[in-house]
ZAMI-72819 format. One record per atom (N, C-alpha, C): x negated, y negated, z. Coordinates in steps of 0.2 Angstrom, whole numbers, plus 2048, in hexadecimal, padded with zeros to 3 digits. Atoms other than C-alpha are relative to their C-alpha. Last residue first. Layout:
<votors>
> X | Y | Z
> X | Y | Z
...
</votors>
This chain:
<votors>
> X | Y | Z
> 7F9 | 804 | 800
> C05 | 3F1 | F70
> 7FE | 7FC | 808
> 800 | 806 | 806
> BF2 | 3F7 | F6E
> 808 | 7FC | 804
> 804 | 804 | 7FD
> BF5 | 402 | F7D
> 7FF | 7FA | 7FD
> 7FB | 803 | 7F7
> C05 | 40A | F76
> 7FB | 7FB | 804
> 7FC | 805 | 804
> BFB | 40C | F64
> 805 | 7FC | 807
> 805 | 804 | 803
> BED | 416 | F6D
> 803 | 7FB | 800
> 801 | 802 | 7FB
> BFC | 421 | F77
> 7FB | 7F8 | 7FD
> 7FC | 803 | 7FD
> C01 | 425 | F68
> 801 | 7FB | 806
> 800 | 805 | 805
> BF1 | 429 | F5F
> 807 | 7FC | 802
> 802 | 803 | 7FD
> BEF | 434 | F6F
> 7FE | 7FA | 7FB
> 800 | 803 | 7FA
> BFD | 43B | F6F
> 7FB | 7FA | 800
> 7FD | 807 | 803
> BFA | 43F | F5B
> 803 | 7FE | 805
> 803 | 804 | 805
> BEC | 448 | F5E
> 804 | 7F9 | 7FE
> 800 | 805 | 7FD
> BF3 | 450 | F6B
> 7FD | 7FB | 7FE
> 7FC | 804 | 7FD
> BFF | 456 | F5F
> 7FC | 7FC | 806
> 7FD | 805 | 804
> BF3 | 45B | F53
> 805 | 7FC | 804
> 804 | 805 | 7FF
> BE8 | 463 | F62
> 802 | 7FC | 7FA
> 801 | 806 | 7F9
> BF7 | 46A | F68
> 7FB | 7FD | 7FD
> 7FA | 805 | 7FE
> BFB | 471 | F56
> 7FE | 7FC | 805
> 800 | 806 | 804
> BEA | 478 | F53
> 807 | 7FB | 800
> 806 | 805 | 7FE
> BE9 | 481 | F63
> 802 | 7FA | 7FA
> 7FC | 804 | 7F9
> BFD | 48A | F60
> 7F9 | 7F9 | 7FF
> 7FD | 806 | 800
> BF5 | 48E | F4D
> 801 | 7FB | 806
> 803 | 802 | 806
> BE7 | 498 | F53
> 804 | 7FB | 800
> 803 | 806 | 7FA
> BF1 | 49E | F62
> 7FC | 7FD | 7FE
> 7FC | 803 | 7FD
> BFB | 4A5 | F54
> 7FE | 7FC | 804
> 7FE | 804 | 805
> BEF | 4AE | F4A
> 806 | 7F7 | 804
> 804 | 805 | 802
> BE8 | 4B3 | F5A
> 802 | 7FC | 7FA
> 7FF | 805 | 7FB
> BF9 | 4BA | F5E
> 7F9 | 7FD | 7FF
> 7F8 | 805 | 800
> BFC | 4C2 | F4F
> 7FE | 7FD | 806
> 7FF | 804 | 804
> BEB | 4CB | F51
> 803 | 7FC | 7FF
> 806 | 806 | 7FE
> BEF | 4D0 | F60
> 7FB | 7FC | 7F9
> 7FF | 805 | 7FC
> BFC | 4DA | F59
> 7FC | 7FB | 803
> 7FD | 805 | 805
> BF3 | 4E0 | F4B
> 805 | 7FC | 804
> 804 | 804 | 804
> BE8 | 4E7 | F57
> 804 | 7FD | 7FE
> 7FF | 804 | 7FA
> BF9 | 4EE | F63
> 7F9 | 7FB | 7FD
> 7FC | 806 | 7FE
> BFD | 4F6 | F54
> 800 | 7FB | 804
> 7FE | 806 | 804
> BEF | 4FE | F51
> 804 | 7FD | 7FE
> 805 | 805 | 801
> BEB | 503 | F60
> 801 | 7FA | 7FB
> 7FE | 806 | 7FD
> BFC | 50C | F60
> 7FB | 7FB | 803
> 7FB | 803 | 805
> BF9 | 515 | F51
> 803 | 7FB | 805
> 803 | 803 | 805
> BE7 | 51B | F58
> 806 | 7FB | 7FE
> 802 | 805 | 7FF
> BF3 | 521 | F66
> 7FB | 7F8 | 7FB
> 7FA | 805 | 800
> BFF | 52A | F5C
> 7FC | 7FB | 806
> 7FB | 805 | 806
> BF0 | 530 | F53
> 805 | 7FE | 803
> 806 | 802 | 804
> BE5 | 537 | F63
> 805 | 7FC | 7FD
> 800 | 806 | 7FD
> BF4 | 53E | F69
> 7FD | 7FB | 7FF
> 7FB | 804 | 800
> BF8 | 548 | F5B
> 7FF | 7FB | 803
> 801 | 805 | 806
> BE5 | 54D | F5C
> 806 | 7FD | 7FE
> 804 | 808 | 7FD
> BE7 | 552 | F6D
> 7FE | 7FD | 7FA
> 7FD | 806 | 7FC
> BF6 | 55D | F68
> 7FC | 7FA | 802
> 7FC | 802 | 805
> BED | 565 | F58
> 804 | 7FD | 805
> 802 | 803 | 805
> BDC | 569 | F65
> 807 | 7FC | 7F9
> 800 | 807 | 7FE
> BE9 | 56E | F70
> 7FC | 7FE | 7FD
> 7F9 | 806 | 7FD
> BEF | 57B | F65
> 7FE | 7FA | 803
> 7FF | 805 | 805
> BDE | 57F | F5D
> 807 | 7FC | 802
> 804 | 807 | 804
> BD9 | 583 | F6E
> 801 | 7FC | 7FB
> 800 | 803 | 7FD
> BE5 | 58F | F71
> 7FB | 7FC | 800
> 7FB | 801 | 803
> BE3 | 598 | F61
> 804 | 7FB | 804
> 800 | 803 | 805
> BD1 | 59A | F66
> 807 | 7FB | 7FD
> 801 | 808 | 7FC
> BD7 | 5A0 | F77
> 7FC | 7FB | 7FA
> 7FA | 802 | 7FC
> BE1 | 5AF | F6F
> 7FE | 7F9 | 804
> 7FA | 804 | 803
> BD3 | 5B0 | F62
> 806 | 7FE | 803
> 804 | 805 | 805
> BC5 | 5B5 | F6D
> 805 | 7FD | 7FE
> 802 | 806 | 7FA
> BD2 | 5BF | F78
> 7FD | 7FC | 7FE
> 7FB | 802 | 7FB
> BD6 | 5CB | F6B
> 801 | 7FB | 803
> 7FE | 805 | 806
> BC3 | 5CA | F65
> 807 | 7FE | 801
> 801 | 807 | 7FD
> BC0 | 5D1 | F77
> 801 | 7FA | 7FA
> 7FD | 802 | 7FA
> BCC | 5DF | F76
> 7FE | 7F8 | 800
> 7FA | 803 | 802
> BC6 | 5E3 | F65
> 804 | 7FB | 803
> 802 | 806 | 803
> BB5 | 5E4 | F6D
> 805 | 7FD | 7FF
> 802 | 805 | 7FB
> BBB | 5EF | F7A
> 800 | 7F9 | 7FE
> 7F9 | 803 | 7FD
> BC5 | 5F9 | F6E
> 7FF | 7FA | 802
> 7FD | 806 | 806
> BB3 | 5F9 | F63
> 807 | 7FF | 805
> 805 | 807 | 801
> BA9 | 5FF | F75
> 804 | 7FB | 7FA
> 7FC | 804 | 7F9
> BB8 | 60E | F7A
> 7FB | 7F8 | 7FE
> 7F8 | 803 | 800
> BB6 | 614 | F68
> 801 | 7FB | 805
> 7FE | 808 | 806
> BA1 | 611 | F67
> 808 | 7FF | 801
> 802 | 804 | 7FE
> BA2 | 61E | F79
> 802 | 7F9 | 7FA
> 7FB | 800 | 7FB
> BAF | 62B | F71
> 7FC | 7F8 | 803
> 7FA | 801 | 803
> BA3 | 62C | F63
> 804 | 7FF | 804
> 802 | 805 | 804
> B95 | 62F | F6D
> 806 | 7FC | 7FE
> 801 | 806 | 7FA
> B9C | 63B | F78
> 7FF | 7F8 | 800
> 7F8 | 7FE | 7FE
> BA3 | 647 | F68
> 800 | 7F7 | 806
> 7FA | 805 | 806
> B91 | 644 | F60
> 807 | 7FE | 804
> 804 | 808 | 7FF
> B89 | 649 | F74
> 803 | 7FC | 7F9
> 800 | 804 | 7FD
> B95 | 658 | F71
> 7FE | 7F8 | 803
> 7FB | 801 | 802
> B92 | 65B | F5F
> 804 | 7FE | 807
> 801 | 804 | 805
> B7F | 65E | F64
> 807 | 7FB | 800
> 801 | 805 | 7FC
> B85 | 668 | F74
> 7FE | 7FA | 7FB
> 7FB | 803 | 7FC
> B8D | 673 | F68
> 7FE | 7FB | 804
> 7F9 | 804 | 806
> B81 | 673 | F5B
> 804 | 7FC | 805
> 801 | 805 | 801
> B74 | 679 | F68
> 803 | 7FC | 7FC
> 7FF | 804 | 7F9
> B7D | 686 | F6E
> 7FF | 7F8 | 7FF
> 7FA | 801 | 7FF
> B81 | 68B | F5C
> 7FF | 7FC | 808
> 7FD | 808 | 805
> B6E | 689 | F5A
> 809 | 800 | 800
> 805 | 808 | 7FF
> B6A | 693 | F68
> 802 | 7FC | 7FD
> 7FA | 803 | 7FC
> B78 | 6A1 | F63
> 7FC | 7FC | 806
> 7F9 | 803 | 802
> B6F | 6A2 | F53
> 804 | 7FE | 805
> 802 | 805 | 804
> B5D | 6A6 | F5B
> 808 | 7FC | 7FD
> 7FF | 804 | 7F9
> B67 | 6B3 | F69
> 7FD | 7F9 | 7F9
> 7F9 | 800 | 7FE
> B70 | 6BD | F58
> 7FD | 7FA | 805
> 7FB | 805 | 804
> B5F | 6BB | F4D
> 807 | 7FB | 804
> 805 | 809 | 801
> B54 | 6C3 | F5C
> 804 | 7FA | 7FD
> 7FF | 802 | 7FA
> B63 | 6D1 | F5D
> 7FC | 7F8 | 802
> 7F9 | 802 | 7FF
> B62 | 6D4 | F4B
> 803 | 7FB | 806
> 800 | 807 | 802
> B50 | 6D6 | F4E
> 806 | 7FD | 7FF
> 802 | 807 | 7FB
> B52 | 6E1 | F5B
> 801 | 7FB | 7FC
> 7FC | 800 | 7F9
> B60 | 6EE | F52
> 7FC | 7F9 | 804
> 7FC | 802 | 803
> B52 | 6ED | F42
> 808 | 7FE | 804
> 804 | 806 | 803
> B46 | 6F2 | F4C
> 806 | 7FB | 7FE
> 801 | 805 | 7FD
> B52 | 6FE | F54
> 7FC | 7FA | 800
> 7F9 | 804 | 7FE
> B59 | 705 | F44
> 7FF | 7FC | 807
> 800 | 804 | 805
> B45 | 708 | F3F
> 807 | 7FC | 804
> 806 | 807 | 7FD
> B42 | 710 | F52
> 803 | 7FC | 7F7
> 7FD | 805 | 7F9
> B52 | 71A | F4D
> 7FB | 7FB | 801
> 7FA | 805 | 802
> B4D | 71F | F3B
> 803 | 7FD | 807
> 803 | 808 | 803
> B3C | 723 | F42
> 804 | 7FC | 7FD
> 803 | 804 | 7FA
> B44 | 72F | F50
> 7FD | 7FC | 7F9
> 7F9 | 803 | 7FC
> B50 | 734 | F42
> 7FC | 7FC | 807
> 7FF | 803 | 804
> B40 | 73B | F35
> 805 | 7FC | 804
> 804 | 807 | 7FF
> B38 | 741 | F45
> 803 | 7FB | 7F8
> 800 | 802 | 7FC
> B45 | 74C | F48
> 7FC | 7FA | 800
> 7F8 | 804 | 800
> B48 | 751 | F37
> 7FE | 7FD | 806
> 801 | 802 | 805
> B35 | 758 | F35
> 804 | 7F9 | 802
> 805 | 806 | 7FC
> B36 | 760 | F46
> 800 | 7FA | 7FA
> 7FD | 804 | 7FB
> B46 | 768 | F3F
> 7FC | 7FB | 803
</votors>
């Protein structure tokens, strides 16, 4: 019996060896689970942070283009403008043109007419 007894009292202390270390594994594993989890928290938090930041972006590209798109409009109205003035410059050139063409000839006529006032007038004196 003394035999058996200490053969079960070293099979106990063995089964407790083997009971602790077990237990050592069990708190060391439910460390790194702990530590997963907070891991996979802070990823979770992360990822939730980059989401709310690209919306944001989205938001502001959104709005980049919504005031781009206004821009190119009145850029495409002030450049109408532009050309239908350009087109009345150069009408209003080629109009002034035509009249110096004109005030051109009117000059040379008066000075052909008073040219011939005053070869008139000449011939009235003579007489």
């Amino acid at each position: 019996l003394q035999k058996e007894l200490l053969k079960y009292k070293q099979e106990a202390r063995n089964l407790q060896g083997i009971k602790d270390a077990l237990q050592q594994r069990l708190i060391q594993q439910d460390a790194s689970v702990l530590q997963l989890k907070q891991e996979l928290l802070r990823a979770n938090m992360d990822k939730e942070e980059l989401h709310n930041q690209n919306v944001d972006l989205q938001r502001k590209v959104e709005e980049r283009n919504r005031l781009l798109a206004e821009y190119k409009k009145e850029l495409c109205q002030k450049d109408r403008h532009l050309q239908q003035h350009q087109t009345k410059l150069d009408e209003m050139l080629r109009q002034l043109s035509e009249a110096s063409y004109q005030q051109v000839d009117l000059e040379r006529e008066l000075e052909h007419k008073e040219a011939l006032l005053a070869h008139c007038m000449k011939r009235e004196a003579e007489e």
